[in-house]
Structure formats: structure tokens, C-alpha cells
RODO-2510 file (C-alpha; in nm, 4 decimals, decimal comma):
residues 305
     n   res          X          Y          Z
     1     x   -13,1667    11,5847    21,9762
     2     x   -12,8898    11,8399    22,0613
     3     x   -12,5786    11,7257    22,1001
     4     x   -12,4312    11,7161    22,4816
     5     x   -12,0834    11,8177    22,4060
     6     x   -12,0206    12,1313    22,2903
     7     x   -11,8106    12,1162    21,9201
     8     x   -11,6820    12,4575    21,7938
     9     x   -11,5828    12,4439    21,4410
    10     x   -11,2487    12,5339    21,5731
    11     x   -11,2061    12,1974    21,7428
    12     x   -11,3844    12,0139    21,5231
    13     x   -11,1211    12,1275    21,2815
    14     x   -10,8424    12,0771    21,5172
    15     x   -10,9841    11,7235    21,5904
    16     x   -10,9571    11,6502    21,1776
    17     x   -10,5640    11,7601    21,2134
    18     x   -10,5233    11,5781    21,5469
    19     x   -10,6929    11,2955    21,4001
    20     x   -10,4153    11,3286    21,1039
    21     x   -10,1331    11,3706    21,3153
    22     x   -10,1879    11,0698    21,5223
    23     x   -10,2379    10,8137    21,2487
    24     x    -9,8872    10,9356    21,1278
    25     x    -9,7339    10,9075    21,4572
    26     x    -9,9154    10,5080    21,4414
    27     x    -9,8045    10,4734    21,1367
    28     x    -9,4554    10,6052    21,1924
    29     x    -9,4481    10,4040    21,5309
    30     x    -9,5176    10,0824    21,3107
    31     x    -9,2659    10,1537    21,0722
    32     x    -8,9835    10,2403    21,3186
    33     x    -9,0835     9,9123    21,5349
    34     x    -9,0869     9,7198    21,1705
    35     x    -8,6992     9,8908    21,1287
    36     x    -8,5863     9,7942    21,4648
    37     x    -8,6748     9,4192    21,4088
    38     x    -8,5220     9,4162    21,0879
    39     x    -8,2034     9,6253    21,2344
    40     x    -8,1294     9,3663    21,5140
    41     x    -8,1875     9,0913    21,2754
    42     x    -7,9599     9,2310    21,0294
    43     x    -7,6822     9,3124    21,3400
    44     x    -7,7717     8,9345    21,4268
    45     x    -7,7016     8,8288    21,0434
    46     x    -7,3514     9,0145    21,0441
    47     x    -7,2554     8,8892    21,3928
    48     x    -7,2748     8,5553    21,2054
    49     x    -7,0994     8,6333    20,9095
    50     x    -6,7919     8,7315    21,1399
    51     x    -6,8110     8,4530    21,3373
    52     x    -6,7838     8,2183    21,0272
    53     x    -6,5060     8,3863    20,8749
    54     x    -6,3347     8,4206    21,2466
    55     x    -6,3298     8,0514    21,2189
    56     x    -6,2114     8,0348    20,9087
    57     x    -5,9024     8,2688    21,0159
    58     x    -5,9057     8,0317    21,2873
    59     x    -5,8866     7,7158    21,0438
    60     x    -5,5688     7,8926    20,8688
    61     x    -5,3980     7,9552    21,2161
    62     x    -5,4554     7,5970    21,3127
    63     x    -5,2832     7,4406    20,9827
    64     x    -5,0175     7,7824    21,0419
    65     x    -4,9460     7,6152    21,3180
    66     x    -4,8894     7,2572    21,1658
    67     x    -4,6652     7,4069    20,9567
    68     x    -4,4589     7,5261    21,2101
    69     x    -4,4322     7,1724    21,3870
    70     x    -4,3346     7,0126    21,0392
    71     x    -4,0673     7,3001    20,9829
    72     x    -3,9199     7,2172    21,3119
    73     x    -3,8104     6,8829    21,2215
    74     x    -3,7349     6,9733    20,8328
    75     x    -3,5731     7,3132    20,8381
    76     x    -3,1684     7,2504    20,9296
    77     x    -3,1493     7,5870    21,1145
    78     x    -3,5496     7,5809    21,3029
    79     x    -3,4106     7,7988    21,5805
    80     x    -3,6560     8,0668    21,4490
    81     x    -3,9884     7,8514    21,4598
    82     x    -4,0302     7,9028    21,8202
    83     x    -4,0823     8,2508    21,7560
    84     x    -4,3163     8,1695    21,4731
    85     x    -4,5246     7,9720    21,7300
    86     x    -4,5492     8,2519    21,9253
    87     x    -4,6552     8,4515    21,7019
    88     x    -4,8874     8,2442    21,5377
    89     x    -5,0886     8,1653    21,8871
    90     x    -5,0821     8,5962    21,9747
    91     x    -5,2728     8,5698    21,6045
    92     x    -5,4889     8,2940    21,7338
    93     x    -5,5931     8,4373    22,0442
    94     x    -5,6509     8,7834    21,9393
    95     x    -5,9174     8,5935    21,6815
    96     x    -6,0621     8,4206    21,9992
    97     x    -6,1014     8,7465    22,1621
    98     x    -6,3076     8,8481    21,8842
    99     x    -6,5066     8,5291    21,8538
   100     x    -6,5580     8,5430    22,2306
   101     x    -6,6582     8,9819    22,1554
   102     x    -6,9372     8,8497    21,9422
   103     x    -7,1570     8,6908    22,2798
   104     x    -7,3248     8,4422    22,0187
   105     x    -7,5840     8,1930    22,1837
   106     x    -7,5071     7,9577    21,9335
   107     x    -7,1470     8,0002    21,9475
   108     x    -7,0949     7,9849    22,3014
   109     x    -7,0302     7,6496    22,3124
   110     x    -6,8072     7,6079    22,0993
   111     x    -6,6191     7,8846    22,1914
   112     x    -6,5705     7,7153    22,5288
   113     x    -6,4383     7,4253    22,3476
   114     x    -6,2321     7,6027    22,1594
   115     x    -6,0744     7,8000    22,4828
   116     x    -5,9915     7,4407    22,6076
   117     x    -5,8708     7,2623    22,2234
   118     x    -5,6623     7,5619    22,1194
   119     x    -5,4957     7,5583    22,4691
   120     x    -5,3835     7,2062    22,4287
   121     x    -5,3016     7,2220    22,0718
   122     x    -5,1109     7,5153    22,1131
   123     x    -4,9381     7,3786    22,4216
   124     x    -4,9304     7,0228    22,2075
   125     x    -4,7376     7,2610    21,8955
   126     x    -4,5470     7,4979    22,1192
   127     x    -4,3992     7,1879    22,3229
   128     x    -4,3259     6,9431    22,0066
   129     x    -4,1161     7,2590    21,8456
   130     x    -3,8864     7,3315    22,1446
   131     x    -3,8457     6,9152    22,1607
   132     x    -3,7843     6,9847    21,8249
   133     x    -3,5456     7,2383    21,8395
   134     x    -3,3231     7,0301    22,1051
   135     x    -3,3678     6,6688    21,8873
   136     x    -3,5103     6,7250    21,5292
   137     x    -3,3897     6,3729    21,5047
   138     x    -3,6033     6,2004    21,7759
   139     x    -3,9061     6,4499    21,6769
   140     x    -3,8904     6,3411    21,3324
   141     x    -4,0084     6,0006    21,4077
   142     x    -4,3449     6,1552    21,6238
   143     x    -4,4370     6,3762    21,2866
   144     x    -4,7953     6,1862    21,3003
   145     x    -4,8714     6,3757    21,6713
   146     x    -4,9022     6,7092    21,4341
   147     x    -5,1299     6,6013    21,1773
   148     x    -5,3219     6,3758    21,4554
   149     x    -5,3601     6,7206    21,6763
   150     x    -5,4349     6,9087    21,3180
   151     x    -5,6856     6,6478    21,2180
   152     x    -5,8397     6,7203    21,5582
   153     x    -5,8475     7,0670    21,5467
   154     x    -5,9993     7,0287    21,1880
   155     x    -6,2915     6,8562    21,2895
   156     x    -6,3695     7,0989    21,5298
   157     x    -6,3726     7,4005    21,2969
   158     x    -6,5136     7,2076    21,0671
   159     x    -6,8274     7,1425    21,2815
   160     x    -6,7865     7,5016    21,4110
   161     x    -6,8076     7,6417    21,0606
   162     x    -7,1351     7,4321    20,9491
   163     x    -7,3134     7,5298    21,2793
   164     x    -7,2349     7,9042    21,2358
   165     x    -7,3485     7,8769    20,8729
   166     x    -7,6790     7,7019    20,8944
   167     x    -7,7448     7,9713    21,2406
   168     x    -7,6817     8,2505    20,9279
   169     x    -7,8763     8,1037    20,6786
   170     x    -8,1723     8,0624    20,9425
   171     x    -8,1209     8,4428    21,0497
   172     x    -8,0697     8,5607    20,7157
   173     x    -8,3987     8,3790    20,6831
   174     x    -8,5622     8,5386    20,9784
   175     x    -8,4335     8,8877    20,8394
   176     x    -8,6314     8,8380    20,5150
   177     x    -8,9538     8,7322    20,7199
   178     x    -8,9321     9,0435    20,9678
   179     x    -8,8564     9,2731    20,6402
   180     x    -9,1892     9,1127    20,4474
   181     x    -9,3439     9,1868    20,8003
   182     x    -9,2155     9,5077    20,8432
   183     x    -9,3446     9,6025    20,5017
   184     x    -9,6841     9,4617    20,5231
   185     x    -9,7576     9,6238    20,8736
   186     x    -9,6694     9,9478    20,7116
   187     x    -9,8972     9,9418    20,4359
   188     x   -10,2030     9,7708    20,6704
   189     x   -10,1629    10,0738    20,8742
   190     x   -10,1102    10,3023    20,6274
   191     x   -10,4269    10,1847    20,4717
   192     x   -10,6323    10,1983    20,7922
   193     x   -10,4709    10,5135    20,9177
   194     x   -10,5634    10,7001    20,5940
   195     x   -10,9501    10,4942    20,6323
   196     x   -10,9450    10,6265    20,9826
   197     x   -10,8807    10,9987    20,8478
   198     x   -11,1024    10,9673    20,5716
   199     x   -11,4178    10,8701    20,7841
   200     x   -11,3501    11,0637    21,0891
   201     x   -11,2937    11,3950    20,8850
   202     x   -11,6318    11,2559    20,6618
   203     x   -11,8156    11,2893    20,9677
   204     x   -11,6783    11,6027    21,1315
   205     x   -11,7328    11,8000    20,8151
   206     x   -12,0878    11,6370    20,7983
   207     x   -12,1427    11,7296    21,0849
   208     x   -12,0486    12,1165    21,0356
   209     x   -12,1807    12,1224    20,6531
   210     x   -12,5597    11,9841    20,7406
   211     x   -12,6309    12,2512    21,0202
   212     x   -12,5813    12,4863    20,7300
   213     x   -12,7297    12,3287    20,4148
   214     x   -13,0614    12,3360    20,6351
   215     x   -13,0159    12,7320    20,8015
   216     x   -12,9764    12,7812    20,4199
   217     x   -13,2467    12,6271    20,3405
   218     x   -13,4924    12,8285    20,5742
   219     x   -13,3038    13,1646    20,5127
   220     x   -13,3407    13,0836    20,1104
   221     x   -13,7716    13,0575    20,2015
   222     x   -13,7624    13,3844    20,4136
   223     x   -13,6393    13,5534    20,1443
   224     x   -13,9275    13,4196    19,9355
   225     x   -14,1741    13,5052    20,1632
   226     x   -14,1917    13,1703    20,3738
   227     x   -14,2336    13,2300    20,7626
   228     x   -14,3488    12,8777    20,8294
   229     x   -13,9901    12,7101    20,8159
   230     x   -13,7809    12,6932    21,1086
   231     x   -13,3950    12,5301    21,1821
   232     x   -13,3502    12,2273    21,4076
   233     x   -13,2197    12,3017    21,7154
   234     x   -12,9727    12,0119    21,7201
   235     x   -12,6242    12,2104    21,6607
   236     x   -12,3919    12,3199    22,0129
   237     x   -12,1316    12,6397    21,9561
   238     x   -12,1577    12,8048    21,7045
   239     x   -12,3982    12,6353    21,4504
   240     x   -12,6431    12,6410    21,7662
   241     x   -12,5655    12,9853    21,7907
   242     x   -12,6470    13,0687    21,4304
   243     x   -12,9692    12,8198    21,4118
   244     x   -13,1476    12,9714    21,7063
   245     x   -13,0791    13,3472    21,5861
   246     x   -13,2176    13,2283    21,2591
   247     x   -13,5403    13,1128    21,4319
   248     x   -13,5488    13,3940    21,6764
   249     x   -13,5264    13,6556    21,3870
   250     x   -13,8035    13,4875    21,1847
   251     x   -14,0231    13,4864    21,5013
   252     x   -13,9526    13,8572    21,5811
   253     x   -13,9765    13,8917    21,1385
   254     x   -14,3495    13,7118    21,1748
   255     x   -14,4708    13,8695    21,4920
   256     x   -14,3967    14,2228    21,3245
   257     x   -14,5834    14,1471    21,0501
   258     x   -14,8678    13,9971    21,2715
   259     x   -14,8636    14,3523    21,4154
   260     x   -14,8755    14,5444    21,0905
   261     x   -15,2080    14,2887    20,9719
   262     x   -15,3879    14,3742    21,3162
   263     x   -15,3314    14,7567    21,3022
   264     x   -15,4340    14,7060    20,9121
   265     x   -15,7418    14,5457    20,9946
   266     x   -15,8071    14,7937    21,2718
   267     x   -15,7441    15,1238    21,0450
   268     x   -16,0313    14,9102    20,7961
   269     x   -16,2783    14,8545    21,0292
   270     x   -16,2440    15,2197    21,1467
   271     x   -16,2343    15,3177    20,7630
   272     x   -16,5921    15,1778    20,7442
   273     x   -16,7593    15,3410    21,0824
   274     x   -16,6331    15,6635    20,9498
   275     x   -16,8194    15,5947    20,5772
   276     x   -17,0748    15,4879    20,7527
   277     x   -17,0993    15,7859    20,9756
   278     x   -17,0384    16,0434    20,6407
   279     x   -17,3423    15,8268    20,4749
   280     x   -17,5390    15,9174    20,7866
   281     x   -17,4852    16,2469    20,7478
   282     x   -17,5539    16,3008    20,3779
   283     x   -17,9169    16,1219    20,4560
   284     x   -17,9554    16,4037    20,7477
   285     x   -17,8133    16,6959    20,5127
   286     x   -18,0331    16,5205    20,1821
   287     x   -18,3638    16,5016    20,4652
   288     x   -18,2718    16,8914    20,5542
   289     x   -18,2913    16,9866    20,2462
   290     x   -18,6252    16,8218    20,1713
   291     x   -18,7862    17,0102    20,4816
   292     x   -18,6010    17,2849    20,3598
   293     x   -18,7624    17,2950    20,0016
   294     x   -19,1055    17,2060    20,1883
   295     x   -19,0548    17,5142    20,4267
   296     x   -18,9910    17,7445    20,1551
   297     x   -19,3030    17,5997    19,9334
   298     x   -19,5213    17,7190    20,2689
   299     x   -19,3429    18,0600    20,2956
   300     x   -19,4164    18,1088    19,9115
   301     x   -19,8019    17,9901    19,9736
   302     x   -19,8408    18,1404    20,2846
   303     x   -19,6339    18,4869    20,0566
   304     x   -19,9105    18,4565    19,7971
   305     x   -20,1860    18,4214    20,0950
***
């Protein structure tokens, strides 16, 4: 049966390259999508990693800041620790900023409870120094309020800290899973991309090298003589092309050669009428010269008469 869509070996080529070109765009499309998962987990991963050791920067502010309520009511001249406070809370809100930068889902609480706990220990720390500062004497004897704010604030980071970690182990876990993923897409569609290719471009060349092998095969027994074979009309474009010419030329090839046998045969049979006709006339000439020889036998008798 011919085929209803017309194939040039030009696009039948291009269709092996097309064919090649899109399994790598697949292929690359798998890979990228493989990256991007592992990319945003990684970013994820690292977001984490700050986050812990933001609170532990925060952990060191928070006993910074214990220190400075316990120099208050040690240090003879603790004029200065005011300023200390100050600076020490600037340092602790410039690492909430950060923490709050982040946007963390698991975070976000605690950063809100943070934004209210540092606020009151700060204000707790920042109030017992300036009491401090005007009676070290009657501050002395409320020391406890620093470690019981400190102990507080310890918990807290303490919980903080464990929450963050266990979210990065469970990322860095989810990182490794999307990079085993990642990998193993790849090389399925690598593998079935590249089984794609091979198959498809099986098939196209089939289907240009079998249209020859057989016009080969019929041109190989016209040269020996053969007018009997004939190509299969199934090819379209070009190899359709080239199959019916083949046919057509053995056709015109046999119907030539029919001519030649008929004017042979009609040369032959005129070949014979004209021996037959000389035959003829050698029995006339050989009877002639019979009556001939009898004529002259009577003109010698009728002589000797």
C-alpha cells in the first residue's frame, strides 16, 4: 500500500535530527527542572544554617547583656554600662533584622516571640542598669532578676536553636532525596531519549534503505536479462519517483523488444514465401528446359527427316 503522506528523504532526514534535537531539549528540560529543585532546596538548607547560627549570635547577645546587668552593680565606676547596653541591643536587633530577612515558615514563630522577649528583656536589662547606675547598692540585692530574665531568654534560644536544627537536618535531608531524584530522572530520560532516537531513526532509514535494496534488486535482473521483475509501488517522493521510472523503463525496455521479435518473425515468414517462390521458379526454369531438350530432339528428327 502506498504511503498517504508524502516523505522526501530530505525530511525524513530532517525528522531523524529533529527527532535528536528534541530528546535533548527533554532531556535538558529534565535536568534543569532536577537543578532547580535541588537549587531551592539547597537556598532552603543555607537559609537554615543562618538562622541557627543567627540564634546563636543571638544566645551570646543575650548572656552580653547579663553581663552588663552584673557589671552594673560590681564595677565601682558603671557609668559606662549604659552605653554598653545600648550597644549591645543595636547588635541584637540588627541580628533580628536578619532573622526576620530570612521569611522562614518555621521560624516565624519564634521570631514573633522573640520581637516580644527581647523587648522586655532588653527593657528588663536597660532599666535594672540605669537603677543601677543611681543605687548599685539597692540593685545589688535584686542580682537574681538578671539571671531569672537570662535563664528565660535561654530557654527560648535554646528551643529556638533545636527547632531550626532538626528543620535543617530534615531539609538537608530533602536536598539529598531531590539530588538522588534529580539524578535518576536524568539518566531514565537519557536512556529513553537515546531509545527514542535509536528506533525512530531505525525506522526512517528502513524506511528509505528497503525502497532501494528492492529497485536494486530488479535493476541487478534487467541487467541479466530478466524483464519479468517489477518494483512495488509503495514509496511517495522520491523513492516513488525512482520505483515507477524503474518499472516504466522496463515496460518501454520489454515492449521494444516485443517489437524487434514481431518484425523478426515477420522478415522469417517473408524469408520463406520468397524461397518458396525461387523454388517455384527453378521447377518452371528445370520444366523449360526439359521441353526445351524435347523441342530440339524434334528439330534434329524432323532435320534428319
Amino acid at each position: 500500500m502506498k504511503s498517504p503522506v508524502t516523505w522526501t528523504v530530505g525530511r525524513r532526514l530532517a525528522a531523524i535530527a529533529g527527532i535528536g534535537v528534541l530528546t535533548t531539549v527533554v532531556v535538558g528540560g529534565v535536568a534543569l527542572n532536577g537543578l532547580n529543585a535541588v537549587d531551592a532546596d539547597a537556598t532552603q538548607l543555607a537559609k537554615y544554617e543562618d538562622a541557627r547560627s543567627l540564634f546563636h549570635a543571638l544566645d551570646t547577645r543575650s548572656s552580653e547583656l547579663k553581663v552588663d546587668g552584673l557589671k552594673s552593680i560590681t564595677y565601682a565606676d558603671n557609668a559606662s554600662i549604659a552605653q554598653d547596653v545600648v550597644d549591645d541591643i543595636a547588635t541584637i536587633d540588627a541580628l533580628m533584622a536578619q532573622l526576620t530577612a530570612l521569611e522562614l515558615d518555621t521560624t516565624k514563630e519564634q521570631v514573633d516571640q522573640f520581637t516580644q522577649a527581647w523587648t522586655a528583656y532588653e527593657t528588663a536589662i536597660a532599666d535594672f542598669v540605669d537603677a543601677a547606675i543611681k543605687d548599685q547598692d539597692a540593685m545589688r540585692a535584686r542580682a537574681d532578676e538578671i539571671q531569672a530574665a537570662n535563664d528565660q531568654m535561654d530557654e527560648l534560644l535554646g528551643g529556638a536553636i533545636d527547632s531550626v536544627g532538626q528543620a535543617a537536618t530534615e531539609e538537608r535531608a530533602a536536598a539529598d532525596k531531590a539530588r538522588s531524584r534529580a539524578v535518576t530522572e536524568f539518566l531514565i530520560a537519557g536512556a529513553l531519549g537515546l531509545l527514542v532516537i535509536v528506533v525512530l531513526a531505525f525506522l526512517i532509514a528502513r524506511s528509505i534503505t528497503r525502497p532501494l535494496r528492492r529497485s536494486v534488486d530488479v535493476l541487478r535482473g534487467f541487467a541479466d536479462g530478466d524483464l519479468t521483475q517489477r518494483a512495488e509501488e509503495r514509496s511517495s517522493a522520491e523513492l516513488g519517483e525512482l520505483e515507477r521510472s524503474l518499472n516504466a523503463s522496463i515496460d518501454s525496455v520489454g515492449g521494444i523488444i516485443g517489437t524487434v521479435v514481431g518484425s523478426a518473425d515477420a522478415v522469417a515468414a517473408a524469408s520463406e514465401e520468397l524461397s518458396a517462390s525461387s523454388q517455384q521458379i527453378a521447377a518452371g526454369a528445370e520444366e523449360t528446359s526439359v521441353q526445351a531438350g524435347v523441342v530440339s530432339g524434334a528439330a534434329e528428327e524432323v532435320s534428319r527427316n
